[in-house]
Biopython code that builds the backbone (N, CA, C, O; Angstrom):
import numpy as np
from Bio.PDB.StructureBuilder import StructureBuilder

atoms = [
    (1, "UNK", "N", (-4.990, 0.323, -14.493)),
    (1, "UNK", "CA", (-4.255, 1.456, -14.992)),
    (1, "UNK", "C", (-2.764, 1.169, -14.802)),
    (1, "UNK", "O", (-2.355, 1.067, -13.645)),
    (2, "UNK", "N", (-1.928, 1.031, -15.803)),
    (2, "UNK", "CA", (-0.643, 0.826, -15.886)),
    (2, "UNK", "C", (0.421, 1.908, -14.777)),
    (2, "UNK", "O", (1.425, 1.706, -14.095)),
    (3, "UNK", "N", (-0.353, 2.955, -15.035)),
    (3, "UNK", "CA", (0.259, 4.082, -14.241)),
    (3, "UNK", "C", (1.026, 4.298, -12.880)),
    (3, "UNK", "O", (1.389, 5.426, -12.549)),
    (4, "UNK", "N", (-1.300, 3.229, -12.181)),
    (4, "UNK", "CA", (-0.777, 3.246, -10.756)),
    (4, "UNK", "C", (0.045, 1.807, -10.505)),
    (4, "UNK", "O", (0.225, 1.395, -9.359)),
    (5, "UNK", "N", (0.351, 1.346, -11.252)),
    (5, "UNK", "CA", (0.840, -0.270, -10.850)),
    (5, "UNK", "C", (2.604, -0.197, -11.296)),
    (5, "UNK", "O", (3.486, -1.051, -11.198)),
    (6, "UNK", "N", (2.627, 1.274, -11.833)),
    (6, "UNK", "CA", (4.200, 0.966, -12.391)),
    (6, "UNK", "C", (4.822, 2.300, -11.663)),
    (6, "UNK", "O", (5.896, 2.398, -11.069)),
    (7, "UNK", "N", (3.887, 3.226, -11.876)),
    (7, "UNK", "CA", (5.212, 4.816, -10.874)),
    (7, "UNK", "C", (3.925, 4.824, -9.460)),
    (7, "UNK", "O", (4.439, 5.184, -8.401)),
    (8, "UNK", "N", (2.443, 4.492, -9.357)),
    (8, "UNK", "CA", (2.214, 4.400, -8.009)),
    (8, "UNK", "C", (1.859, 6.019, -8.126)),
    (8, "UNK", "O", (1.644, 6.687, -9.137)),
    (9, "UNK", "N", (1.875, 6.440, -6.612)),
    (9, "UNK", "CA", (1.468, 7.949, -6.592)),
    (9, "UNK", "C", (1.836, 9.282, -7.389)),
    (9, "UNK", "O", (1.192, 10.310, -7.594)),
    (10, "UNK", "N", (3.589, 8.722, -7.896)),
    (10, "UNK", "CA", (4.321, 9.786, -8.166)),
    (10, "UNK", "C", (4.611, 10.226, -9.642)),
    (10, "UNK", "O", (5.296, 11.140, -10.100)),
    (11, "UNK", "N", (3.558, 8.883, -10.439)),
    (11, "UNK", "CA", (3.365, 9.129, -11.854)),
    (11, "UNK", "C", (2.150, 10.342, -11.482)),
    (11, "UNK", "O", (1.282, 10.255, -10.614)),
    (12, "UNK", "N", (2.397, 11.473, -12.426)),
    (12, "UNK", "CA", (1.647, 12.595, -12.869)),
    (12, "UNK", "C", (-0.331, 12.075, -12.880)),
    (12, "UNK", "O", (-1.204, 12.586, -12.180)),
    (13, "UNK", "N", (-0.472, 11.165, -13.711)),
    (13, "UNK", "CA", (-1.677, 10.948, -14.284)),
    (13, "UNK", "C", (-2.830, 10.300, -12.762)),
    (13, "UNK", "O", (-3.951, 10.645, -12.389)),
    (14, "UNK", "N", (-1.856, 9.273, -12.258)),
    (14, "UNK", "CA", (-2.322, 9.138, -10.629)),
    (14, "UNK", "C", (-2.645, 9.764, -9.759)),
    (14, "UNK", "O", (-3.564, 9.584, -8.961)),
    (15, "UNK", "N", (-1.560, 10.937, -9.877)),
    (15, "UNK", "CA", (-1.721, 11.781, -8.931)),
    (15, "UNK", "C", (-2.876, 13.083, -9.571)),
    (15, "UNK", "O", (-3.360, 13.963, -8.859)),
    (16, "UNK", "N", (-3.076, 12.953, -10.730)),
    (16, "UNK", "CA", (-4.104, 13.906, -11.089)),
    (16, "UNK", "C", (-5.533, 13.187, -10.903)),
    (16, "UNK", "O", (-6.627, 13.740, -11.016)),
    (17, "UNK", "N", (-5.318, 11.990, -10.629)),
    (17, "UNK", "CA", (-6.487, 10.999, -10.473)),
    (17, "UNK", "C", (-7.355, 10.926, -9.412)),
    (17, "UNK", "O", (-8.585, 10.867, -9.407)),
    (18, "UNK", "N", (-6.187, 10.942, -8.095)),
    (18, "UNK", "CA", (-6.386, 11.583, -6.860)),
    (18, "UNK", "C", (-6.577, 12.975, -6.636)),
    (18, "UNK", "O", (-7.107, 13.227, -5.553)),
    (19, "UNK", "N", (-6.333, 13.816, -7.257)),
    (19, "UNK", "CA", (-6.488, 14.930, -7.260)),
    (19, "UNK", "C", (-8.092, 15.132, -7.407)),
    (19, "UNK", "O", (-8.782, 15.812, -6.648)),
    (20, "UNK", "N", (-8.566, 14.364, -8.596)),
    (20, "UNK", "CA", (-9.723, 14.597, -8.962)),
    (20, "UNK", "C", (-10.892, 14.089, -8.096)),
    (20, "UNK", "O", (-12.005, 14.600, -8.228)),
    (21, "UNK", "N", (-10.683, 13.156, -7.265)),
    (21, "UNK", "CA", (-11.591, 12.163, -6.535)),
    (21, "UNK", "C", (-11.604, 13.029, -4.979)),
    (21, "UNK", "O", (-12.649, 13.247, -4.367)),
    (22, "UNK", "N", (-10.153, 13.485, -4.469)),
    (22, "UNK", "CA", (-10.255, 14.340, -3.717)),
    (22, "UNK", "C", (-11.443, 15.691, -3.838)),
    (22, "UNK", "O", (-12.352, 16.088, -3.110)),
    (23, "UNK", "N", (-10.793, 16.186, -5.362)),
    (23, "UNK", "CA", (-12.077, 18.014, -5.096)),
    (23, "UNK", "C", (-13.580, 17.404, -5.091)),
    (23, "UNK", "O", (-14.517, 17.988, -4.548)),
    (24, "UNK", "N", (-13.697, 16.169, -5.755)),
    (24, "UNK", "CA", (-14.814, 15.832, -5.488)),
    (24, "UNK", "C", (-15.972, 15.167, -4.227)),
    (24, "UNK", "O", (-17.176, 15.166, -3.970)),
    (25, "UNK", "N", (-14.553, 14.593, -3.650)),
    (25, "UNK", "CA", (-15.011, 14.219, -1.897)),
    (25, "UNK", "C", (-15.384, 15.939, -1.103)),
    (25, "UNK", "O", (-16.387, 16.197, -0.437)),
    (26, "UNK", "N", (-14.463, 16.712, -1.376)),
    (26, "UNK", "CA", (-14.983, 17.932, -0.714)),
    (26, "UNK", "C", (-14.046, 17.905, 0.324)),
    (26, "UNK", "O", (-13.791, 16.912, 1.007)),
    (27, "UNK", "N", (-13.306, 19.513, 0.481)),
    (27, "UNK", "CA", (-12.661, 19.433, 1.330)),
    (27, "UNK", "C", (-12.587, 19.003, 2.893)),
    (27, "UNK", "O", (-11.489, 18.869, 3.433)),
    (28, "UNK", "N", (-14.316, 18.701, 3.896)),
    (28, "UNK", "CA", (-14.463, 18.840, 4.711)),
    (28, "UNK", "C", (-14.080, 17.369, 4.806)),
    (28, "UNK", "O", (-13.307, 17.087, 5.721)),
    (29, "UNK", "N", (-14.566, 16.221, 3.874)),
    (29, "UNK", "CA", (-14.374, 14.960, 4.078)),
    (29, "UNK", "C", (-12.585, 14.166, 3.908)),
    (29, "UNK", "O", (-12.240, 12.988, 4.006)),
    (30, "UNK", "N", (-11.959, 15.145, 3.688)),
    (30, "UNK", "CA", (-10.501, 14.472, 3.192)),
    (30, "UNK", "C", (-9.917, 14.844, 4.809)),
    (30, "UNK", "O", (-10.101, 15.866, 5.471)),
    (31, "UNK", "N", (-9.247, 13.754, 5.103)),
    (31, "UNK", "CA", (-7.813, 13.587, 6.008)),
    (31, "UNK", "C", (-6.975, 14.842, 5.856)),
    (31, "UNK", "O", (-6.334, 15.275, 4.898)),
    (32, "UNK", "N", (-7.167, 15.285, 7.058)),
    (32, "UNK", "CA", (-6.168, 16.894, 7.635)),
    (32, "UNK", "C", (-5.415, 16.738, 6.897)),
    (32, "UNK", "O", (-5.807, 17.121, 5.794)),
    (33, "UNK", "N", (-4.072, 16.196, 6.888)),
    (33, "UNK", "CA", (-3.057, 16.290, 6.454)),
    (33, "UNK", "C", (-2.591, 15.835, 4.857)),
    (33, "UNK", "O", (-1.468, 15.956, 4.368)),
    (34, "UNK", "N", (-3.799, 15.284, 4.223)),
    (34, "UNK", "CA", (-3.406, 14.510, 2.999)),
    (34, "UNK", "C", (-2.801, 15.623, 2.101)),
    (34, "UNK", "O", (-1.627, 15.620, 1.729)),
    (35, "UNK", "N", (-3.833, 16.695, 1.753)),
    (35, "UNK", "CA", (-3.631, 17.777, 1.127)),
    (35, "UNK", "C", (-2.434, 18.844, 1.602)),
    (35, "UNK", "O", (-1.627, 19.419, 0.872)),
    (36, "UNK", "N", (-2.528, 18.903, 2.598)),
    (36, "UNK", "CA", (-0.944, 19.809, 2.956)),
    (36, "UNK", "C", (0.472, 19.079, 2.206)),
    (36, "UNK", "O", (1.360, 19.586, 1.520)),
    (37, "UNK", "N", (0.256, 17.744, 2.645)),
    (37, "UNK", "CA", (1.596, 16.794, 2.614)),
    (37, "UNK", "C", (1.504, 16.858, 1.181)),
    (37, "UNK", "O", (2.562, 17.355, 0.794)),
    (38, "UNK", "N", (0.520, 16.516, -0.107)),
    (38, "UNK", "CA", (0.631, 16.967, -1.611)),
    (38, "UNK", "C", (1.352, 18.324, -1.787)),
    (38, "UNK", "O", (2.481, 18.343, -2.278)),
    (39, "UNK", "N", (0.621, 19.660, -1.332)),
    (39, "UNK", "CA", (1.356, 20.888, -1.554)),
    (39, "UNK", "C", (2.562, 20.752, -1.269)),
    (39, "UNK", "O", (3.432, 20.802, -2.138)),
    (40, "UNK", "N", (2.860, 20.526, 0.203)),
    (40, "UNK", "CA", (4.288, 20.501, 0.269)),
    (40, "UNK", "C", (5.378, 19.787, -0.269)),
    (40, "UNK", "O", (6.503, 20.266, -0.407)),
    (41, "UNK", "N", (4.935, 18.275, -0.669)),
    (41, "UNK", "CA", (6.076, 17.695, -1.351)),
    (41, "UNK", "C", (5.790, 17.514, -2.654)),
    (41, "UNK", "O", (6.685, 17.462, -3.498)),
    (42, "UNK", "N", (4.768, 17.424, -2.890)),
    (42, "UNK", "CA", (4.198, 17.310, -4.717)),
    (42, "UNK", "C", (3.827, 16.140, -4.431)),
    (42, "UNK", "O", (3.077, 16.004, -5.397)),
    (43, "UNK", "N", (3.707, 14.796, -3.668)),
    (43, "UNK", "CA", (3.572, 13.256, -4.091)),
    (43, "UNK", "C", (2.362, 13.320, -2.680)),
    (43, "UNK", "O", (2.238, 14.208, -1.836)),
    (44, "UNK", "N", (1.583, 12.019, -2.836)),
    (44, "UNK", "CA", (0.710, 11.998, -2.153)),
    (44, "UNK", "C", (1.352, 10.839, -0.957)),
    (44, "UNK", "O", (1.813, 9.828, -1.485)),
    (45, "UNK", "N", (1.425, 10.882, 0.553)),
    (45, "UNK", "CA", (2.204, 9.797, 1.104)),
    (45, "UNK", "C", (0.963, 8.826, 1.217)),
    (45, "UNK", "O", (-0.262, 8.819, 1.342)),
    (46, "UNK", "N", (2.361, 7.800, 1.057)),
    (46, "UNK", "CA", (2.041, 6.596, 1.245)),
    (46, "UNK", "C", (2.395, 5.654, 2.751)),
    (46, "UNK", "O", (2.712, 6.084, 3.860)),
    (47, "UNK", "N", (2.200, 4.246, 2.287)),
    (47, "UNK", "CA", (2.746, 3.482, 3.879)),
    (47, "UNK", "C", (3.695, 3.250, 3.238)),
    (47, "UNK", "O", (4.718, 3.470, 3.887)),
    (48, "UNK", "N", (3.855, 2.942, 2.366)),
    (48, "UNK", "CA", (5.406, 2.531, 2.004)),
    (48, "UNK", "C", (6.558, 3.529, 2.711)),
    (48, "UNK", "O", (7.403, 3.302, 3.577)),
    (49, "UNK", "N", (6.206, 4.746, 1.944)),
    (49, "UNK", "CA", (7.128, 5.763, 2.195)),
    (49, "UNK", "C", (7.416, 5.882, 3.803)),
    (49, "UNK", "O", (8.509, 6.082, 4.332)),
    (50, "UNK", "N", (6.070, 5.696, 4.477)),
    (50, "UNK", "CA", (6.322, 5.961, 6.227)),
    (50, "UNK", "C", (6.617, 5.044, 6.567)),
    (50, "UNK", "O", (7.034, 5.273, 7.702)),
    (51, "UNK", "N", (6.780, 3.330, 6.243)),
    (51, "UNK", "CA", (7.257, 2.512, 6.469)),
    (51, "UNK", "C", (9.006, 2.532, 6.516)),
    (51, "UNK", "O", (9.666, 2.081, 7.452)),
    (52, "UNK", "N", (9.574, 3.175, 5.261)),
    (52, "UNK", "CA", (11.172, 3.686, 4.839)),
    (52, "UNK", "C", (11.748, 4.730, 5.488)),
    (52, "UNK", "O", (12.922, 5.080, 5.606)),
    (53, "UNK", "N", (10.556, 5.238, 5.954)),
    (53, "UNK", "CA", (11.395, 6.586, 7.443)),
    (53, "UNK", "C", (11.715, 5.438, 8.281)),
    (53, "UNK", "O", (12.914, 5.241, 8.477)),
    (54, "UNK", "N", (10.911, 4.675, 8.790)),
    (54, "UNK", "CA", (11.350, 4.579, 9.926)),
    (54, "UNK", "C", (12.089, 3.379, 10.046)),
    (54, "UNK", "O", (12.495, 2.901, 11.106)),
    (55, "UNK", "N", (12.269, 2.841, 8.733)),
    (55, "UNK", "CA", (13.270, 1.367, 8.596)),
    (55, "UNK", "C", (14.639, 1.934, 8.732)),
    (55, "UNK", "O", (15.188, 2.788, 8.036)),
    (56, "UNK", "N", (15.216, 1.082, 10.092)),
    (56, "UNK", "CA", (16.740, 0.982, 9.897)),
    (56, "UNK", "C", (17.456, -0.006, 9.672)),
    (56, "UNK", "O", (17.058, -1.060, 10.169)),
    (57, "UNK", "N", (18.478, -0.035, 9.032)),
    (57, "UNK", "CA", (19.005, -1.093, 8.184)),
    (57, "UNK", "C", (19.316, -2.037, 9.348)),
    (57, "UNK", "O", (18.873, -3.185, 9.328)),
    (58, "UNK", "N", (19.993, -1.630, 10.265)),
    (58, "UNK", "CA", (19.952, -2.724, 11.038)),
    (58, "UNK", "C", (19.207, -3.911, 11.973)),
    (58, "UNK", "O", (19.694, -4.755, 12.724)),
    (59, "UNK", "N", (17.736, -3.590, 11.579)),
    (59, "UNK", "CA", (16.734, -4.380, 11.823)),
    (59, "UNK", "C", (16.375, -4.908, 10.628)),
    (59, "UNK", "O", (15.191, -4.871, 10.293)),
    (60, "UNK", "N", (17.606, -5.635, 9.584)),
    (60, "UNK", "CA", (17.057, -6.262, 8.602)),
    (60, "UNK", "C", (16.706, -7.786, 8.341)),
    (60, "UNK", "O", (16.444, -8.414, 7.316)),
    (61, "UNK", "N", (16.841, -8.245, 10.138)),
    (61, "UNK", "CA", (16.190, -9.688, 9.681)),
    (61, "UNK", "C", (14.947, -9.738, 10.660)),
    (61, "UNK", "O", (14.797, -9.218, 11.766)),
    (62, "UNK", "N", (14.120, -10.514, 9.917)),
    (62, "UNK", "CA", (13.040, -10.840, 10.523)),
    (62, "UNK", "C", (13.401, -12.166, 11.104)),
    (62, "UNK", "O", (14.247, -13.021, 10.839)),
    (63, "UNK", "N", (11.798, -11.936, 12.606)),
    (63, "UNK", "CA", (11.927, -12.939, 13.236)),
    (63, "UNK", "C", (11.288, -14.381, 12.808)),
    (63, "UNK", "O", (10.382, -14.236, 11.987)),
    (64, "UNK", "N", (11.554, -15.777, 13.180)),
    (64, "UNK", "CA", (10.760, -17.200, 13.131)),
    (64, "UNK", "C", (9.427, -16.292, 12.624)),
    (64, "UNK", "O", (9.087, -15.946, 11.493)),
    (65, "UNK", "N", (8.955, -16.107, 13.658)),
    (65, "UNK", "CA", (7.294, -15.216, 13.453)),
    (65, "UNK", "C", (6.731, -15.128, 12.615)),
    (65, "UNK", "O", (5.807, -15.721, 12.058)),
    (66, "UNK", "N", (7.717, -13.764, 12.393)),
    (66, "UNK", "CA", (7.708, -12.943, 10.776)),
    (66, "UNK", "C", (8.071, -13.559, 9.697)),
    (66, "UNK", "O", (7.473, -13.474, 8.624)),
    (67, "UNK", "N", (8.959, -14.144, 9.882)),
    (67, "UNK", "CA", (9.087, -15.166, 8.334)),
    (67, "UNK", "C", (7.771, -16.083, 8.436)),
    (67, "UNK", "O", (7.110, -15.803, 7.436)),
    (68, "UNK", "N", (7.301, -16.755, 8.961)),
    (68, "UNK", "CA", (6.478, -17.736, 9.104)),
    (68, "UNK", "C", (4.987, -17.080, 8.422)),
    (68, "UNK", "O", (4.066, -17.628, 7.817)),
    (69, "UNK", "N", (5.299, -15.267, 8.939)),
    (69, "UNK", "CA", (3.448, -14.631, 8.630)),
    (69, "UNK", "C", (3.855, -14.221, 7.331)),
    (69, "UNK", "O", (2.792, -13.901, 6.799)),
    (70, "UNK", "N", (4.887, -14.019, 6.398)),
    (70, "UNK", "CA", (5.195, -13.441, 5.156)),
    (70, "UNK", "C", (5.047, -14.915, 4.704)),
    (70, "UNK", "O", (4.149, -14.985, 3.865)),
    (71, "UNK", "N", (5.461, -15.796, 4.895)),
    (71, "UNK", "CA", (5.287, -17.590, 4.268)),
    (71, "UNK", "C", (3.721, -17.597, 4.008)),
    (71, "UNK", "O", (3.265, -17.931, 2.914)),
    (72, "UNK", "N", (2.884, -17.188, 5.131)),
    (72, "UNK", "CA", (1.497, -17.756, 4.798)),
    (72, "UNK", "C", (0.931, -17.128, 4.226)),
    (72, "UNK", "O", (-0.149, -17.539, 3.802)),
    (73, "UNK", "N", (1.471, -15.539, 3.863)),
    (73, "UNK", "CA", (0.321, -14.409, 3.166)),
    (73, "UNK", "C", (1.034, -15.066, 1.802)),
    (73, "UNK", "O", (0.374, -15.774, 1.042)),
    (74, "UNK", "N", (2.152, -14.826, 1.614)),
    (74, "UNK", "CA", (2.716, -15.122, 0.210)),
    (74, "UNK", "C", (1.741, -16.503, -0.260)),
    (74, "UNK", "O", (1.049, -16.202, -1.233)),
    (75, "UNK", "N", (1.557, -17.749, 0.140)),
    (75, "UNK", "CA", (1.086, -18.467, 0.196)),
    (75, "UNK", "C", (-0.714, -18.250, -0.229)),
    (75, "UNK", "O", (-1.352, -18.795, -1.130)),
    (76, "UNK", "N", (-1.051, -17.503, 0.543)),
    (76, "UNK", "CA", (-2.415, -17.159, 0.720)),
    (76, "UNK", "C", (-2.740, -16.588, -1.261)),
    (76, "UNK", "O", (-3.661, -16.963, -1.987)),
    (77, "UNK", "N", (-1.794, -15.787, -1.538)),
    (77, "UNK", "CA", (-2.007, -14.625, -2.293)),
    (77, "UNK", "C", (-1.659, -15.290, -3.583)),
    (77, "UNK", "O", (-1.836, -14.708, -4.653)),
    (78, "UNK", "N", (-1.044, -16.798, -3.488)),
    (78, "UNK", "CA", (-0.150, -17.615, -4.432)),
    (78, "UNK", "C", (-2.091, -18.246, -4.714)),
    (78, "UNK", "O", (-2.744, -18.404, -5.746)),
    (79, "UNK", "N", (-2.376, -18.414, -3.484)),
    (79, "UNK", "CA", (-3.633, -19.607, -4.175)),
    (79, "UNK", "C", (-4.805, -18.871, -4.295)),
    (79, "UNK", "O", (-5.766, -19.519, -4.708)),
    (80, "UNK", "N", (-5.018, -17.548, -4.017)),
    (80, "UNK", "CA", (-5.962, -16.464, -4.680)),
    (80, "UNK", "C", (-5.919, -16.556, -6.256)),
    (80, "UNK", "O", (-6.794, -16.797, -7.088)),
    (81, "UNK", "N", (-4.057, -16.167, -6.390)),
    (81, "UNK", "CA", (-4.063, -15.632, -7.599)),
    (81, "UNK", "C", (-4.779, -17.264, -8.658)),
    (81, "UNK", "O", (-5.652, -17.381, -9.517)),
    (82, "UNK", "N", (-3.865, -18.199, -8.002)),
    (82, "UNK", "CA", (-4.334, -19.346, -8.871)),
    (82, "UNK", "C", (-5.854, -19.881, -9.103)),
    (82, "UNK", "O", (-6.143, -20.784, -9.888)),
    (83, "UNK", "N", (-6.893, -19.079, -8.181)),
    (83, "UNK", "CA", (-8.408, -19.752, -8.226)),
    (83, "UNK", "C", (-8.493, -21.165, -7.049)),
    (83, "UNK", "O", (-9.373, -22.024, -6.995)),
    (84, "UNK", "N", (-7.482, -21.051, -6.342)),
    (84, "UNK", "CA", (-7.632, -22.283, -5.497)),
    (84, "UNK", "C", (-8.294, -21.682, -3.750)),
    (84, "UNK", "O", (-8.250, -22.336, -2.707)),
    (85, "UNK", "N", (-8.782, -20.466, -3.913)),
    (85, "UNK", "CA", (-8.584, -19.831, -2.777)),
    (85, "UNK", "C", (-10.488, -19.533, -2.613)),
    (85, "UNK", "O", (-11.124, -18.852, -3.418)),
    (86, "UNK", "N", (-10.954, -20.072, -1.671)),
    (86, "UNK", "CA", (-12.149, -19.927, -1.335)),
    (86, "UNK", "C", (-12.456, -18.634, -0.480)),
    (86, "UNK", "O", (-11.661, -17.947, 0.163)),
    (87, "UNK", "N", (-13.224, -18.549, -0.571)),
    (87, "UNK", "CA", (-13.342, -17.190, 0.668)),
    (87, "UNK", "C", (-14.157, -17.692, 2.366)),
    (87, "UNK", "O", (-14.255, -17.011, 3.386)),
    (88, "UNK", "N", (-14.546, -18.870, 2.146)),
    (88, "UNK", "CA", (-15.198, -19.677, 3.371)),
    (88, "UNK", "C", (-14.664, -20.445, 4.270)),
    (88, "UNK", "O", (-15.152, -21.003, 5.253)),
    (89, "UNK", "N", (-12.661, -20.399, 3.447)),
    (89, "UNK", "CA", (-11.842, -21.670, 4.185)),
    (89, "UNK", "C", (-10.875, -20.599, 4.333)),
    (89, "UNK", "O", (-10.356, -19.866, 3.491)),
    (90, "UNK", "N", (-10.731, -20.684, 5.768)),
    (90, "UNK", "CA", (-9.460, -20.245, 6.609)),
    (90, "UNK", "C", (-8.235, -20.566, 5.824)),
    (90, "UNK", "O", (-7.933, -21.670, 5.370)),
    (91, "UNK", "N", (-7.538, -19.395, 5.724)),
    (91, "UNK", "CA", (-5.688, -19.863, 5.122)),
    (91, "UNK", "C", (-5.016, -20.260, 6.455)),
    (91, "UNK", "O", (-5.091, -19.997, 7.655)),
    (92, "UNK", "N", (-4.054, -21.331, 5.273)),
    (92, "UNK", "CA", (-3.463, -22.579, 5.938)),
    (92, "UNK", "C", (-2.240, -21.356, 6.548)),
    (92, "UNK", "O", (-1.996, -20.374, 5.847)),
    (93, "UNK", "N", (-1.561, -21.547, 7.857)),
    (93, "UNK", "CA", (-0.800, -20.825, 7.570)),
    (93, "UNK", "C", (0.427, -21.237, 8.932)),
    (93, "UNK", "O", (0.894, -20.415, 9.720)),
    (94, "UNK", "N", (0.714, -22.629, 8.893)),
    (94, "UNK", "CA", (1.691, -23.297, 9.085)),
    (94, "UNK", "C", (2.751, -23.803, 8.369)),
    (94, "UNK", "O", (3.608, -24.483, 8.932)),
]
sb = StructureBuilder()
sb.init_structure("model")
sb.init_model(0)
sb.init_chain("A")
sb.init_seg("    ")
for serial, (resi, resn, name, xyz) in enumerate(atoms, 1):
    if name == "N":
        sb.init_residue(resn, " ", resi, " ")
    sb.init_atom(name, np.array(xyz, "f"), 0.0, 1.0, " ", f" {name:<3s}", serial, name[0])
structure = sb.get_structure()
């Protein structure tokens, strides 16, 4: 669906999508807060969004570490996409 891959939660048609899968889970089975946090802001949260609360600009470099674990997923996700990616062999991730 073009929808969720280009506006994500806050295109209309997504969020009526979720809407719909929600009344159908039934209210007892949905996450306390999912449905309040829709009423109240109109958009359904995401991690992104709770990820951007709590980012401050001045923690904008990552560590050896962290560059090294974004190198191997990027990597990982490079040889998925290409068909080179088994599901039985550990990613390389040095």
């Amino acid at each position: 669906m073009r929808a969720s891959a280009t506006g994500g939660v806050h295109d209309p048609t997504v969020a009526a999508y979720l809407d719909s899968i929600l009344a159908f889970v039934g209210k007892e089975e949905r996450p306390p807060g999912l449905r309040a946090h829709r009423l109240s802001s109109g958009v359904y949260p995401t991690t992104e969004a709770e990820i951007l609360e709590r980012y401050r600009p001045d923690d904008s470099c990552l560590s050896e570490e962290g560059l090294r674990l974004v190198l191997a997923a990027c990597n990982e996700l490079e040889a998925q996409a290409s068909g080179r990616f088994r599901m039985d062999e550990p990613a390389d991730a040095s």
